[in-house]
C-alpha positions in Angstrom: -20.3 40.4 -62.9 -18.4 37.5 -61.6 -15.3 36.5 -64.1 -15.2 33.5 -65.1 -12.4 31.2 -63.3 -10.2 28.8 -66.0 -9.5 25.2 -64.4 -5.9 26.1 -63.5 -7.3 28.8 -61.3 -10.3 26.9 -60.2 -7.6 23.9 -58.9 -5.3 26.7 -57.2 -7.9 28.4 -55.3 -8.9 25.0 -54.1 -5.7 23.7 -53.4 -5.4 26.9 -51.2 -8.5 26.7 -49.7 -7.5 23.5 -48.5 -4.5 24.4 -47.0 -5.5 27.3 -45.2 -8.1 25.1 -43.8 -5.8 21.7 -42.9 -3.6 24.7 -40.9 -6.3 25.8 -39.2 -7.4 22.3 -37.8 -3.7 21.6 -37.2 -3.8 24.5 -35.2 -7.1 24.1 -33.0 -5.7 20.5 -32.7 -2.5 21.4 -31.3 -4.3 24.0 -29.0 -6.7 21.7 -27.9 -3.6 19.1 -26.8 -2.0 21.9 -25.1 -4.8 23.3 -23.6 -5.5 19.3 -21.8 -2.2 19.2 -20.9 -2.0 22.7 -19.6 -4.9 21.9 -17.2 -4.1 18.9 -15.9 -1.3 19.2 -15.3 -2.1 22.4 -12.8 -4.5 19.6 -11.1 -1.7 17.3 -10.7 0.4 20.3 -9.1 -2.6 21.8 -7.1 -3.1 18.7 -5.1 0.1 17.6 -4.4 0.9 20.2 -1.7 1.0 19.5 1.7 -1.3 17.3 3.4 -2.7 17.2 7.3 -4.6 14.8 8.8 -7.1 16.6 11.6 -10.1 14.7 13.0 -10.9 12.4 10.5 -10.6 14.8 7.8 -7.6 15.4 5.1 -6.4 18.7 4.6 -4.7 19.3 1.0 -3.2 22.6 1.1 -3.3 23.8 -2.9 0.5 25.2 -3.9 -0.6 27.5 -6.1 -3.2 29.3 -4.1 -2.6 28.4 -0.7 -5.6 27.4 0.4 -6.7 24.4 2.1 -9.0 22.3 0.5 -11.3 19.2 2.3 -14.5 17.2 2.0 -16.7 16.5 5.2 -20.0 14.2 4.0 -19.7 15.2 0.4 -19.3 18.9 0.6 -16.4 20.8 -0.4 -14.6 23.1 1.4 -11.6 25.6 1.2 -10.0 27.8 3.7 -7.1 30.0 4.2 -6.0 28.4 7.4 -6.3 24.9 8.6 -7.4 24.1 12.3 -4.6 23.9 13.8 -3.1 27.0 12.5 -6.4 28.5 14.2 -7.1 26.2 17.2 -5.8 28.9 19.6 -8.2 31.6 18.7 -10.9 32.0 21.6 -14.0 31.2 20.1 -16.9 31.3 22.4 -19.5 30.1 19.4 -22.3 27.9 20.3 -23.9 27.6 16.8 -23.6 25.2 15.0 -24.3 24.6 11.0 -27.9 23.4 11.5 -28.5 26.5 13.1 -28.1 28.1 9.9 -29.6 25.3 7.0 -31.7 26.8 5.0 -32.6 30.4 6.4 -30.8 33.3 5.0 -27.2 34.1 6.2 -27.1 38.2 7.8 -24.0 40.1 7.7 -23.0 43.4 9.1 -19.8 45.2 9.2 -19.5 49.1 10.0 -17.6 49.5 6.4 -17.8 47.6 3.0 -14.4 47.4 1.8 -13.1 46.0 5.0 -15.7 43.0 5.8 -15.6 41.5 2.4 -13.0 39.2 2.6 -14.0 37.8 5.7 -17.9 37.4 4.5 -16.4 36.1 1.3 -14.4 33.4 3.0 -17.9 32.4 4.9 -19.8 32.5 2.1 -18.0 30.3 0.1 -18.0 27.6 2.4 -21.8 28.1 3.4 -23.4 28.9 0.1 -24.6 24.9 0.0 -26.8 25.6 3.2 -28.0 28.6 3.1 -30.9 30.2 1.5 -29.3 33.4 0.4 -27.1 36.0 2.3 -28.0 39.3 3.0 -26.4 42.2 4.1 -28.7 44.0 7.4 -28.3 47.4 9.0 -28.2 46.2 12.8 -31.1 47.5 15.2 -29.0 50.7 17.1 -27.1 51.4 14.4 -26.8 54.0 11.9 -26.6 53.3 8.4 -26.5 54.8 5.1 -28.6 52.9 3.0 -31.5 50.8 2.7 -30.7 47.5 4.0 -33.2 45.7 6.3 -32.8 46.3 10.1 -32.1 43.1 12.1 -31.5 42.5 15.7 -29.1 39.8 17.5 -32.4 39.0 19.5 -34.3 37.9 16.9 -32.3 36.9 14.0 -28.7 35.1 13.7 -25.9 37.8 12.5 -22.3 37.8 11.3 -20.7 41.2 12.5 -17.1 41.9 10.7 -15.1 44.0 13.3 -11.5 45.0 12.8 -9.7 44.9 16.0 -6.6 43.8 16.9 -6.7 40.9 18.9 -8.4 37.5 17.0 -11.5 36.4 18.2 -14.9 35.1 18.1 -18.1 35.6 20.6 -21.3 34.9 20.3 -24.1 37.4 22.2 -27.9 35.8 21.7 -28.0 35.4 17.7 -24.9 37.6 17.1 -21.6 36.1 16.5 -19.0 39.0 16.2 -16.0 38.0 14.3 -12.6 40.4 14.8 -9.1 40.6 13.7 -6.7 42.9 12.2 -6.4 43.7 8.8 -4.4 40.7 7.3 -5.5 38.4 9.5 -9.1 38.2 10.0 -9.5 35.2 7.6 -8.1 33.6 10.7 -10.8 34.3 12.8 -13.3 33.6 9.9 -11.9 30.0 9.7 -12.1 29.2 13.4 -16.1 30.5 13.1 -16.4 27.5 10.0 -14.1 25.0 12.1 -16.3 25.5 15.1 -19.6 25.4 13.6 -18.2 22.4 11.7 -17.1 20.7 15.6 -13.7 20.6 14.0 -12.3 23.0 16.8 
């Protein structure tokens, strides 16, 4: 059974109720002012980096991560390099981004862990047009799961290859993408600048 409380404990357990929970609102108050000021403050910072101007388009490189943020007609974009930093690649690309609107975006690269970054950085920028991506096994090739088998003849194909020199060629629906490790994210740009008409 439940003792009975007198009022002079009735008032202290009150008076402590209410103080335990004035500090917690204090608390989530000041957190909550902090936390805004935390935040924005990391906006103010992010875009105050460097800017270039290239074609019509500002570039606003974002200090903390690096990376270089841009709008072209209302989209978004962000990129490890900026045009000029990848205007010397040879890029031989025809496509363009209408060649890729809505239809699903195919990826190939002869091991996982190494492609990723470099599909990633494509990805991120594309994901607004495309219907879905999809990694293929390419017609001729060997590999060791199930992934659908898809031809440069008949379909449009992003093929990661780690070489050394930086570069970008298209063969019918094919555009093979290389680079060293490290680097490749250049050569993944100039493919998004060019299909953009950037470079």
């Amino acid at each position: 059974m439940k003792g009975i409380l007198t009022t002079e404990e009735k008032e202290r357990k009150d008076k402590r109720n209410k103080v335990i929970l004035g500090t917690i609102l204090v608390f989530l108050m000041l957190m909550s002012t902090a936390g805004y000021a935390f935040f924005s403050g990391d906006q103010e910072i992010n875009t105050s980096g460097e800017i270039l101007e290239y074609k019509g388009v500002e570039f606003v490189k974002d200090q903390i991560s690096n990376y270089w943020d841009y709008e072209i007609n209302g989209y978004q974009f962000r990129t490890a390099y900026n045009p000029e930093e990848v205007s010397g690649i040879k890029n031989d690309m025809i496509l363009t981004l209408a060649d890729y609107q809505d239809k699903p975006f195919y990826y190939y690269f002869d091991n996982e862990s190494e492609g990723q970054e470099a599909i990633g950085e494509i990805y991120n920028n594309l994901n607004y047009f495309i219907l879905r991506a999809q990694g293929v096994c390419l017609k001729g090739t060997e590999c060791n799961n199930e992934l659908p088998i898809k031809s440069c003849s008949e379909d449009k194909i992003i093929i990661i290859k780690y070489e050394e020199e930086l570069g970008v060629k298209q063969e019918e629906g094919c555009v093979t993408i290389t680079g060293p490790q490290g680097e490749i994210l250049k050569s993944s740009d100039s493919y998004i600048y060019k299909m953009m008409g950037l470079i």
